[in-house]
NUMARDO-9324 format. One line per field, with one value per residue (C-alpha): residue in three letters; x, y, z; residue number from 0. Coordinates in nm, 3 decimals. Example, Ala and Ser with C-alpha at 12.3 -4.5 7.8 and 13.67 -1.06 7.14 Angstrom:
# residues 2
rest	(ALA, SER)
east	(1.230, 1.367)
north	(-0.450, -0.106)
up	(0.780, 0.714)
nr	(0, 1)
***
This chain:
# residues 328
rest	(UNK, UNK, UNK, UNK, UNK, UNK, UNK, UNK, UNK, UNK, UNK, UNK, UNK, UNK, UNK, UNK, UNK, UNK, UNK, UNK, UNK, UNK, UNK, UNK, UNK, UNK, UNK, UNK, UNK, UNK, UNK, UNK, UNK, UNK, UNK, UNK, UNK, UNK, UNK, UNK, UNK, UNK, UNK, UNK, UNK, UNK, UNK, UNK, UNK, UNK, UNK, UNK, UNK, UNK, UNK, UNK, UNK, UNK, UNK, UNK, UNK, UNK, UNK, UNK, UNK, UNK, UNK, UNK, UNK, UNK, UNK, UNK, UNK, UNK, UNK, UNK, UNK, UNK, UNK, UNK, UNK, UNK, UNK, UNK, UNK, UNK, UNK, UNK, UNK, UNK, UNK, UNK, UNK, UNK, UNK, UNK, UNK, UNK, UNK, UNK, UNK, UNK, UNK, UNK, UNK, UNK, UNK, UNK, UNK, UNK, UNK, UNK, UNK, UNK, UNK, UNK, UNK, UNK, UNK, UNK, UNK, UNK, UNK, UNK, UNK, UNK, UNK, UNK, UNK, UNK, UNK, UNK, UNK, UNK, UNK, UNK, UNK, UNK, UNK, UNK, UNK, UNK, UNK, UNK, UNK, UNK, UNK, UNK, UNK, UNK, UNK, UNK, UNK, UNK, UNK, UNK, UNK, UNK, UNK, UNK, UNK, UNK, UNK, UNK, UNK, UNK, UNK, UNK, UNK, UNK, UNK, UNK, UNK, UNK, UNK, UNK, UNK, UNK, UNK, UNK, UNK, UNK, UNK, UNK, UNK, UNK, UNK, UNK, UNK, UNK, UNK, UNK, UNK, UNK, UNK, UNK, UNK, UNK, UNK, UNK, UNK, UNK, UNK, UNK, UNK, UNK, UNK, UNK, UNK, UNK, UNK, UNK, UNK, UNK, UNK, UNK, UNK, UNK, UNK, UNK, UNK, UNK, UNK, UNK, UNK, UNK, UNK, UNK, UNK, UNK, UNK, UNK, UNK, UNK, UNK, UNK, UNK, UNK, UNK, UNK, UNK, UNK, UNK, UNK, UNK, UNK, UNK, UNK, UNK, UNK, UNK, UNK, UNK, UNK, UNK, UNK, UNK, UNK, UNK, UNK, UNK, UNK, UNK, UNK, UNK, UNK, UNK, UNK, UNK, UNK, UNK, UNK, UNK, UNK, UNK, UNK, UNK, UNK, UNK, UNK, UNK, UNK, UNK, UNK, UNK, UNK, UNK, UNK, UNK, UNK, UNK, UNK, UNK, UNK, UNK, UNK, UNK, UNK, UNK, UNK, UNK, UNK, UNK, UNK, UNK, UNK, UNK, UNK, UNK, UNK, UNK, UNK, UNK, UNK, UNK, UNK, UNK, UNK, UNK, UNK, UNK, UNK, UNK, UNK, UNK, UNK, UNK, UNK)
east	(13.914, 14.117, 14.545, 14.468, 14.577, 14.286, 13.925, 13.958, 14.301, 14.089, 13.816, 14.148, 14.303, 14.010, 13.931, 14.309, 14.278, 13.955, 14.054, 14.411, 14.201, 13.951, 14.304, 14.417, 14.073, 14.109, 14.452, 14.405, 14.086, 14.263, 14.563, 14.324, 14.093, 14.439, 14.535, 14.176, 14.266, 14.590, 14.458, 14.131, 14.379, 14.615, 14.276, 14.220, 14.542, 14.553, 14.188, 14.317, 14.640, 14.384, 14.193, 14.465, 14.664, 14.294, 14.255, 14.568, 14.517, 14.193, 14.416, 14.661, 14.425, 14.398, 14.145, 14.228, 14.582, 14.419, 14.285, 14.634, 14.764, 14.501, 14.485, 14.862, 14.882, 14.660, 14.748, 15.072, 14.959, 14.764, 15.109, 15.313, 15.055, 15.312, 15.531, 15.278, 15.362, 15.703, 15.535, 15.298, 15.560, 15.852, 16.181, 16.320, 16.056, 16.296, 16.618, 16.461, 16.227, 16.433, 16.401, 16.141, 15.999, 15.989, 15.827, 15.555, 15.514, 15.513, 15.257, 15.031, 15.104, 14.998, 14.723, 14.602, 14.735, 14.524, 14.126, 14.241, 14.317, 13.980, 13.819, 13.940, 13.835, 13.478, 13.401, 13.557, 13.702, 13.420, 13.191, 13.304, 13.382, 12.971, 12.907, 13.073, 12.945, 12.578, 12.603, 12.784, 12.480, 12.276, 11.962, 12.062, 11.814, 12.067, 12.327, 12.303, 12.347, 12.667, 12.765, 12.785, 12.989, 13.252, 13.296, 13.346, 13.618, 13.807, 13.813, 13.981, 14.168, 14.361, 14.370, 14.527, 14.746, 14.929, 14.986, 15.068, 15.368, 15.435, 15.510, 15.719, 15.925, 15.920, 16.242, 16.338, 16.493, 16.237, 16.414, 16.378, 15.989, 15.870, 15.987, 15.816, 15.555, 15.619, 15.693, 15.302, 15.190, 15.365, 15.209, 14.888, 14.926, 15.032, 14.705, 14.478, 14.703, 14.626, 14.235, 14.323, 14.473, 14.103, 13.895, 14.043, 14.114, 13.765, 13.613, 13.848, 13.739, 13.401, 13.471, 13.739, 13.523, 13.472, 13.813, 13.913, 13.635, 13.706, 14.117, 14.085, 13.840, 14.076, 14.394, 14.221, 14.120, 14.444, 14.644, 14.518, 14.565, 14.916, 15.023, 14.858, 15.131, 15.392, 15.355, 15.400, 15.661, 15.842, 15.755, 15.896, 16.270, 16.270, 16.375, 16.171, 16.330, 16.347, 15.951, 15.922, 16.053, 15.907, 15.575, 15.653, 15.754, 15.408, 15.286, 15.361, 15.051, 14.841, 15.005, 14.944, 14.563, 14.544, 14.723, 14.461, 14.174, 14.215, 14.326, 14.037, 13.816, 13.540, 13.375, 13.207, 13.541, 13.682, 13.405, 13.463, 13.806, 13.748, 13.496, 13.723, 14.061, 13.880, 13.768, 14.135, 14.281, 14.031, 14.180, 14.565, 14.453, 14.283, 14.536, 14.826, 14.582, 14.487, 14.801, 15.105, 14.957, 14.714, 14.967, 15.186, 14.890, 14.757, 15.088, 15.039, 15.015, 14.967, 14.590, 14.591, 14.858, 14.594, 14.301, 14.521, 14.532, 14.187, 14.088, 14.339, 14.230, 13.862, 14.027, 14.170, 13.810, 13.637, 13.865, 13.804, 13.395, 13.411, 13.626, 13.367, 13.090, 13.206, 13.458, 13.302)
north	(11.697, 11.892, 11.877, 11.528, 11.198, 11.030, 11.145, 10.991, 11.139, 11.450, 11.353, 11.142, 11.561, 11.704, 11.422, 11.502, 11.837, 11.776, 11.607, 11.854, 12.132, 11.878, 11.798, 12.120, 12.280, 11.993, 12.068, 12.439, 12.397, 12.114, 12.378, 12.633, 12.408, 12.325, 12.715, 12.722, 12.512, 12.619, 12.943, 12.834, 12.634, 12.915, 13.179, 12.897, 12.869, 13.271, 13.254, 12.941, 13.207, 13.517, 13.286, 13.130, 13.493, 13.642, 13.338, 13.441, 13.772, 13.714, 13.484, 13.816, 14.107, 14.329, 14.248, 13.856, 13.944, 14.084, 13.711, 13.547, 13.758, 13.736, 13.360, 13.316, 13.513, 13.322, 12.994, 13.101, 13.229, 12.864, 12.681, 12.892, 12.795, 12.498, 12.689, 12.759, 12.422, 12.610, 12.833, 12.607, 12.269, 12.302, 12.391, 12.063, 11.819, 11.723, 11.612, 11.460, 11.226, 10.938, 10.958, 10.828, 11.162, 11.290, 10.974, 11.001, 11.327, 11.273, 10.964, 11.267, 11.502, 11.219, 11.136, 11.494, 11.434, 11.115, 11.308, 11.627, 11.329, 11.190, 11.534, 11.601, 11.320, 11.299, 11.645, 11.810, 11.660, 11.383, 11.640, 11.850, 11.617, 11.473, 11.913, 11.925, 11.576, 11.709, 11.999, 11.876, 11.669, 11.729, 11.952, 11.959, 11.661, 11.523, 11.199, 10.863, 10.576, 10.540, 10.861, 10.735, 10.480, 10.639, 10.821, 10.584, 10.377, 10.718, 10.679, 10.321, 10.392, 10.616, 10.400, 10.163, 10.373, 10.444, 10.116, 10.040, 10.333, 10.237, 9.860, 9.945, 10.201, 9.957, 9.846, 9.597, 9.888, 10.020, 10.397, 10.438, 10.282, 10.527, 10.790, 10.639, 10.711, 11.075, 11.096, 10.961, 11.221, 11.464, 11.343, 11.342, 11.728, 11.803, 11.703, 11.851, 12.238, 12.139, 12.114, 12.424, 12.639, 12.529, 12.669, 12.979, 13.051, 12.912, 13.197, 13.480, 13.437, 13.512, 13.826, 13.948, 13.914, 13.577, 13.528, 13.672, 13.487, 13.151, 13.177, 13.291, 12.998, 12.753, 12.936, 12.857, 12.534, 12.459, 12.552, 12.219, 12.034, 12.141, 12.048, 11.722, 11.695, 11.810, 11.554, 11.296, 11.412, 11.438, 11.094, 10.999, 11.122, 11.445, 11.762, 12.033, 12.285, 11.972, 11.926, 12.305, 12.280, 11.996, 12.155, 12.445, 12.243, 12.149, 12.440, 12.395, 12.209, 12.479, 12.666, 12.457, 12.410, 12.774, 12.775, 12.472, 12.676, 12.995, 12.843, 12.612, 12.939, 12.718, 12.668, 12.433, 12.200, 12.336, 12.095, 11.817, 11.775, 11.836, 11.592, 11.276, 11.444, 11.492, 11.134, 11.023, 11.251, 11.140, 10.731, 10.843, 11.059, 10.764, 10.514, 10.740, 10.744, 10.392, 10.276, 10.453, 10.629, 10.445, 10.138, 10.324, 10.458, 10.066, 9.974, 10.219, 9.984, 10.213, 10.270, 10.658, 10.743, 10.538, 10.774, 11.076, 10.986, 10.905, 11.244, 11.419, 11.226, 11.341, 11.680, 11.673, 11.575, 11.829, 12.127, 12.007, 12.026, 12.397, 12.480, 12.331, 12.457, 12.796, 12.884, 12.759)
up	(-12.111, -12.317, -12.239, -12.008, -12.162, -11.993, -11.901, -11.592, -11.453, -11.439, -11.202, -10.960, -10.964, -10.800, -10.583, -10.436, -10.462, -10.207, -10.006, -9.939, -9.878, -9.617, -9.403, -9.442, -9.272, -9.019, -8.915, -8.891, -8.645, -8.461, -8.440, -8.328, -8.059, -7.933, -7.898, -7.738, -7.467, -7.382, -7.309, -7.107, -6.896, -6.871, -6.778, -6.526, -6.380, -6.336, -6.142, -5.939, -5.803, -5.833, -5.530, -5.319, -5.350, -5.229, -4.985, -4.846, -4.875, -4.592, -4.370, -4.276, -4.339, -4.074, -3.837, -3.908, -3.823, -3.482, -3.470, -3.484, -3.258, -2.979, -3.035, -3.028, -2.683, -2.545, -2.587, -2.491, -2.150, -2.101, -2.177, -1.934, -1.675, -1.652, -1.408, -1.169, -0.945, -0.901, -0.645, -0.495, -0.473, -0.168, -0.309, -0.212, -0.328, -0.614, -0.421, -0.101, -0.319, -0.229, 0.163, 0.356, 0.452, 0.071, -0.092, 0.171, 0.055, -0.325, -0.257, -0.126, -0.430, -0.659, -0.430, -0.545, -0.902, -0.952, -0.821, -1.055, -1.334, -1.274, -1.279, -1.543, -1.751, -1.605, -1.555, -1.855, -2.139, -2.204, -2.118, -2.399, -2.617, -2.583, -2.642, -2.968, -3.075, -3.001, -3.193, -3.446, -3.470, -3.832, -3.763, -3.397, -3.339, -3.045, -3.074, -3.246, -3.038, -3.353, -3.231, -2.869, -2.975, -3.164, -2.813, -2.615, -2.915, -2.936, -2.577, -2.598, -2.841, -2.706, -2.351, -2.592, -2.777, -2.438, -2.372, -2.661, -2.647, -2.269, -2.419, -2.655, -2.503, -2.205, -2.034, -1.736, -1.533, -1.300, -1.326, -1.714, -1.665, -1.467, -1.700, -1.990, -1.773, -1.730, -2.139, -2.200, -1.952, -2.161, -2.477, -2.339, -2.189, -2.550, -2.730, -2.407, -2.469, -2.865, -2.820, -2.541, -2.857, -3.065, -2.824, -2.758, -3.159, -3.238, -2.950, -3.073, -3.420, -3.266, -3.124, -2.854, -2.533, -2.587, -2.645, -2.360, -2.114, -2.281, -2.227, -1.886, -1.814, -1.940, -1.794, -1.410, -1.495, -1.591, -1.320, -1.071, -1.393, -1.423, -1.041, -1.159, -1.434, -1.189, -0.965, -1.210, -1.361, -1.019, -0.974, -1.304, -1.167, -1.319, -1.064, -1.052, -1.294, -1.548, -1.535, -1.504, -1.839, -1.995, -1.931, -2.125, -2.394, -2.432, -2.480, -2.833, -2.910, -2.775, -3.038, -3.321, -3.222, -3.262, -3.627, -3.758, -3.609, -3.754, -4.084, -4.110, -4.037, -3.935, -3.551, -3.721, -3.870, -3.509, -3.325, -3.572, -3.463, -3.116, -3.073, -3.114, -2.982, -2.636, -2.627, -2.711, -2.483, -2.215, -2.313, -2.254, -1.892, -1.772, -1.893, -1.663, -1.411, -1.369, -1.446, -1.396, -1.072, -0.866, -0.814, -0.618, -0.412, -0.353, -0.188, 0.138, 0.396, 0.686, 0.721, 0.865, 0.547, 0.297, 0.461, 0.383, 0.035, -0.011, 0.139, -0.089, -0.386, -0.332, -0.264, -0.634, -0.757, -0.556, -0.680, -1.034, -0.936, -0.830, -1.118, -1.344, -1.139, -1.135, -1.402, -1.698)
nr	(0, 1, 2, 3, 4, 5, 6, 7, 8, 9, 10, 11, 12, 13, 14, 15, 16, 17, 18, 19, 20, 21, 22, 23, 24, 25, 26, 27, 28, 29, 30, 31, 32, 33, 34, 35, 36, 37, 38, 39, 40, 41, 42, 43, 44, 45, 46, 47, 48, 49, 50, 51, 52, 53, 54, 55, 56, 57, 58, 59, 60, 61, 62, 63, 64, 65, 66, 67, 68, 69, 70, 71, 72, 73, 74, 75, 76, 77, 78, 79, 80, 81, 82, 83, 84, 85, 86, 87, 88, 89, 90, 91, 92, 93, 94, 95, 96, 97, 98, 99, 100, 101, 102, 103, 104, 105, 106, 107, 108, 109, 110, 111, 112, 113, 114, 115, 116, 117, 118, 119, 120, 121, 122, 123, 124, 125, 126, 127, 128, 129, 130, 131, 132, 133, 134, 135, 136, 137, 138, 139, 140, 141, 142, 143, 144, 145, 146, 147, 148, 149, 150, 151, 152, 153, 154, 155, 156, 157, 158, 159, 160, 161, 162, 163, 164, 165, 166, 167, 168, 169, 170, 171, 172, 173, 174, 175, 176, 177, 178, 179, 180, 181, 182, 183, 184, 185, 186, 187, 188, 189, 190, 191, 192, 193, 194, 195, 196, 197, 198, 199, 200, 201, 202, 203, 204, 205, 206, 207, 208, 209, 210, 211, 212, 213, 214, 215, 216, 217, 218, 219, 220, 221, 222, 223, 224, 225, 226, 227, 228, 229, 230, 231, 232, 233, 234, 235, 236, 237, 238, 239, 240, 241, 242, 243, 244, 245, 246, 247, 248, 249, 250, 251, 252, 253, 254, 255, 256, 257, 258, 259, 260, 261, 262, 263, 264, 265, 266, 267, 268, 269, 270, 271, 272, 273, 274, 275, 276, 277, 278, 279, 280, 281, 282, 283, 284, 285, 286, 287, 288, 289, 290, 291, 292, 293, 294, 295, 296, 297, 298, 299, 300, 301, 302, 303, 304, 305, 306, 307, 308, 309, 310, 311, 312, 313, 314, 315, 316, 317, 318, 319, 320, 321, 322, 323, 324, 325, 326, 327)
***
């Protein structure tokens, strides 16, 4: 080749010459795929805000805002049911507790306390919680017998969870005992107002009337409940405007059940959760029951008093039965 030294030196030019041009053309579309992909990731990014901004933007629109609202009020009005024993309970059942006269008359309340427990349990919690485990059944073809059994562990597990919080916070004095005692009834009332603030978010999202039927339902089942929760709480030590206002302070969990309903959006995801916080509920009731109340009913020696508080226990049951009967 003419102005090369070599023939060969000619061919080695254009071979580098090639391959220049080959990286080049690689580096450019490996620059460009690159470009590519930044901006498919940032077009995804903007659809991901365009959703959750449109996601939020359903949560507080108008007639969900209604929702909130409705739902909010009424779970408030089935916490404040907690001051109700302050007009039924004697102004001085908290400072004569100690004599004779006012134990006897606490043994009765509980008496009372421990059938609306029961009632409870057995006539509307496990109830429910066997409701929501049916339909949340696939195809609506009924239970499993594995279905049945996760009701009944939920239920022991949270009989043992109690215990287990009763033995820990446990100490020799028999004062601070019994008000671990009215602490776990607290806990428990928290989780029943929590599946309380479900139900009547998961009917409002319905529609109104339903709403409004399902809270008042729960607000006059609640109110024998609540005496229930008194009485323990009496018996615990605490005086009445103490437990007056521990029982509002549970009323918080009624208003977080209403939060997780209407944010899930779902009466289905609503039943889901319900059906194994009933069950667990239903474990702690029984476990305050059985444990923390019926001893001091089984050392009555006197057998007219003992009658009295069978009769009132079966009283507690019975007004539980009509309320279920009739109000739901």
């Amino acid at each position: 080749m003419p102005g090369c030294p070599c023939p060969g030196c000619g061919m080695a030019g254009q071979r580098l010459l090639f391959l220049a041009a080959l990286a080049l053309e690689l580096l450019g579309g490996a620059g460009g795929s690159q470009q590519a992909f930044r901006s498919r990731g940032v077009a995804a990014a903007c659809r991901l805000d365009n959703k959750e901004s449109e996601s939020w933007g359903a949560l507080l629109s108008g007639e969900r805002l209604d929702t909130w609202i409705c739902s909010l009020l009424g779970s408030l009005m089935v916490g404040l049911s907690g001051v109700f024993p302050l007009l039924v309970i004697p102004l001085e059942m908290g400072t004569t507790l100690r004599s004779e006269a006012g134990a006897r008359r606490l043994k009765q309340l509980l008496s009372f306390a421990l059938g609306g427990l029961l009632g409870n349990v057995f006539l509307h919690l496990l109830p429910e919680a066997w409701a929501c485990t049916y339909s949340a059944s696939p195809g609506g073809e009924g239970q499993s017998l594995q279905q049945q059994q996760q009701l009944g562990l939920w239920v022991i597990a949270g009989f043992l969870t109690f215990l287990a919080l009763e033995k820990m916070f446990l100490d020799s004095k028999e004062e601070e005992t019994s008000q671990v005692s009215g602490y776990l009834n607290l806990l428990a009332n928290t989780i029943d107002n929590f599946t309380h603030g479900l139900a009547v978010a998961a009917s409002f999202l319905v529609s109104k009337k339903i709403g409004l039927l399902t809270t008042m339902a729960i607000l006059l089942h609640e109110i024998p409940h609540e005496v229930s929760d008194f009485a323990i709480l009496l018996r615990a030590g605490f005086d009445r405007w103490s437990a007056a206002k521990l029982q509002l302070s549970t009323a918080l969990g009624g208003l977080l059940g209403a939060c997780f309903a209407i944010c899930t959006q779902s009466p289905k995801g609503v039943e889901e959760t319900v059906a194994w916080i009933l069950p667990f509920t239903s474990g702690g009731f029984l476990y305050i029951a059985l444990v923390n109340v019926l001893p001091d009913l089984l050392e009555e020696d006197d057998p007219w008093r003992s009658l009295q508080q069978v009769l009132l226990l079966c009283t507690g049951i019975v007004v539980m039965v009509l309320f279920s009967v009739f109000v739901e």
